[in-house]
C-alpha positions as CSV (number, residue, x, y, z in Angstrom):
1,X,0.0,0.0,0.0
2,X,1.2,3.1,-1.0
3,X,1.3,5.7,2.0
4,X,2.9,8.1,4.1
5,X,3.7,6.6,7.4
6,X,4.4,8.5,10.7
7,X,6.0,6.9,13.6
8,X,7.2,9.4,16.0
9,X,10.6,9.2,18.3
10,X,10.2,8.1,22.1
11,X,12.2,11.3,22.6
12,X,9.3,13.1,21.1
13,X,6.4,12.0,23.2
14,X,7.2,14.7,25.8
15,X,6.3,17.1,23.4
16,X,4.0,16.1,21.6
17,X,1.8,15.2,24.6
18,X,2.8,18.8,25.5
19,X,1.1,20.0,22.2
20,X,-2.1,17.3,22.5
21,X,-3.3,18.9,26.1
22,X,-2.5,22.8,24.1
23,X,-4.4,21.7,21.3
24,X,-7.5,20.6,23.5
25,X,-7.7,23.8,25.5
26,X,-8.5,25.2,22.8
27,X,-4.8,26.8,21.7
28,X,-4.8,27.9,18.1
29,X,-2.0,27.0,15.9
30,X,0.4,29.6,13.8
31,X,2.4,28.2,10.7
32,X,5.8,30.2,10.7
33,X,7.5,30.3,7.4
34,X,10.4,32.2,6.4
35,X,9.5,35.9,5.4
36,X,6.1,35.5,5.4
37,X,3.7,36.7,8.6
38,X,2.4,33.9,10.6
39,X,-0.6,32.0,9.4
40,X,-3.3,30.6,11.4
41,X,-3.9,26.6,10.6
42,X,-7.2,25.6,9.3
43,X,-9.8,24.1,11.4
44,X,-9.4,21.0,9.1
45,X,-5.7,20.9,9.7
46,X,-6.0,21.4,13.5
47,X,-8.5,18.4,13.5
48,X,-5.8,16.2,11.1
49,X,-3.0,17.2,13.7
50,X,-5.5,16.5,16.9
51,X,-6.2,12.9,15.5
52,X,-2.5,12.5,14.6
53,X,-1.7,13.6,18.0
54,X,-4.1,11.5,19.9
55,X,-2.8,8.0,17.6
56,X,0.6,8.8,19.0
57,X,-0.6,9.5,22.4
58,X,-1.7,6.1,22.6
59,X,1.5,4.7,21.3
60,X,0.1,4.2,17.3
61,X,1.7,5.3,14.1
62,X,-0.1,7.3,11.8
63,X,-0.6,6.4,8.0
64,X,-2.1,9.3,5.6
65,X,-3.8,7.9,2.5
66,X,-5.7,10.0,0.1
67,X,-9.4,9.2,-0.1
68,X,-9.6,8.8,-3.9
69,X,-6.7,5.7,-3.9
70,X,-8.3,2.2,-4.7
71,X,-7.2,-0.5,-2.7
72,X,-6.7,-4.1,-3.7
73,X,-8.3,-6.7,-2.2
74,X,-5.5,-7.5,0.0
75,X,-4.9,-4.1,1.1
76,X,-9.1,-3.7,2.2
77,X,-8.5,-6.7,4.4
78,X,-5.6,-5.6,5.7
79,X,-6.9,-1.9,6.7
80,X,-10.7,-4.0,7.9
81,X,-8.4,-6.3,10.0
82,X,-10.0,-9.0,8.2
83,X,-8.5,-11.8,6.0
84,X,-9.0,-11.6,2.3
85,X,-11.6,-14.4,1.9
86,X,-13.8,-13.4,4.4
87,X,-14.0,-9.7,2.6
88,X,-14.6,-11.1,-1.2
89,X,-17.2,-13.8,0.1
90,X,-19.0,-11.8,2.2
91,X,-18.4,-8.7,1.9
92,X,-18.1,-8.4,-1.8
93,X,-20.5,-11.5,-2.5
94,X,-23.2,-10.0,0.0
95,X,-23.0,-6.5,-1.8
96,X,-22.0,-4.9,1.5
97,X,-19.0,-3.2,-0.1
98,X,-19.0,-1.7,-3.8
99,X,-16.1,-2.7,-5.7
100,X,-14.8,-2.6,-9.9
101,X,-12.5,-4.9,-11.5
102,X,-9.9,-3.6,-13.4
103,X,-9.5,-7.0,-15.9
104,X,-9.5,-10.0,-13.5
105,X,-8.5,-7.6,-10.3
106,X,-11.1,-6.1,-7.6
107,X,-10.6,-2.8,-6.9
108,X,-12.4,-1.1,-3.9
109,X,-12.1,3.0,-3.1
110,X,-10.5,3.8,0.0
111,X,-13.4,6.0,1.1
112,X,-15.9,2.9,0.3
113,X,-13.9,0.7,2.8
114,X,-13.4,3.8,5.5
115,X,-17.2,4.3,5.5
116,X,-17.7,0.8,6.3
117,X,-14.9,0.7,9.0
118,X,-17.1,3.2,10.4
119,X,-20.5,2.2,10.5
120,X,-19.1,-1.1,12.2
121,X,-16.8,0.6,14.9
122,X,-20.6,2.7,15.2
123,X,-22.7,-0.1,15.4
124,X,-19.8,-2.0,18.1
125,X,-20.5,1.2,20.1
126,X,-24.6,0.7,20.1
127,X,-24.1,-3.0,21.0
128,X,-21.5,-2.2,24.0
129,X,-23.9,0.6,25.0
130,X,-26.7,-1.7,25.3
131,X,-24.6,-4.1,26.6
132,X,-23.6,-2.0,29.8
133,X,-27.2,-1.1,30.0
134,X,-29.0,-4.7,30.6
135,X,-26.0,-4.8,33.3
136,X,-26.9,-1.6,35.5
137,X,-30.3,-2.8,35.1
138,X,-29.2,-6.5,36.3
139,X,-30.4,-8.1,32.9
140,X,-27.0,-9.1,31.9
């Protein structure tokens, strides 16, 4: 998979945890470039370095992907955490995730197989919800 992958230094952490708990107080952030009056980041890019920054906190890398790139079938699984088969039979098969083939390949868009992640983390959430609920109530 093509990608930019960020791993930071354990000799970073300090600061970058420094910059997390700024970040989330609400601090704004100033680009400084040579010549050239200080710029205020956009909210998008503030949001990009917040998620960044939480990844690391927790001791994850951070690969950037654009959201137009296809993925093979390989690659899908790999970003699902799912093996291969499983996606193309039932996945695929089902019709739960649009796909192309490019001759005798699959291809899938990125932002097909990020949607999905989604809705599954979101729907884990529900379930552990509702989960913790029948156990206050003594149901579980």
């Amino acid at each position: 998979m093509t990608a930019s992958v960020f791993e930071p230094k354990p000799a970073e952490q300090g600061q970058l945890q420094a910059l997390a708990q700024q970040l989330e107080q609400g601090a704004s952030v100033l680009i400084n470039l040579p010549g050239q009056p200080p710029l205020e980041a956009s909210p998008v890019l503030v949001e990009l370095l917040k998620a960044s920054l939480k990844e690391f906190g927790e001791g994850h890398g951070v690969t950037l992907l654009t959201s137009k790139r296809e993925l093979s079938t390989a690659e899908a699984a790999e970003l699902l955490g799912i093996s291969r088969p499983h996606l193309i039979n039932t996945l695929l098969g089902g019709g739960t995730l649009p796909y192309r083939m490019v001759g005798t390949h699959r291809r899938l868009a990125l932002a097909d197989v990020l949607r999905h992640q989604a809705e599954r983390e979101r729907q884990h959430a529900l379930l552990d919800e509702i989960t913790a609920e029948e156990q206050a109530a003594g149901l579980y």
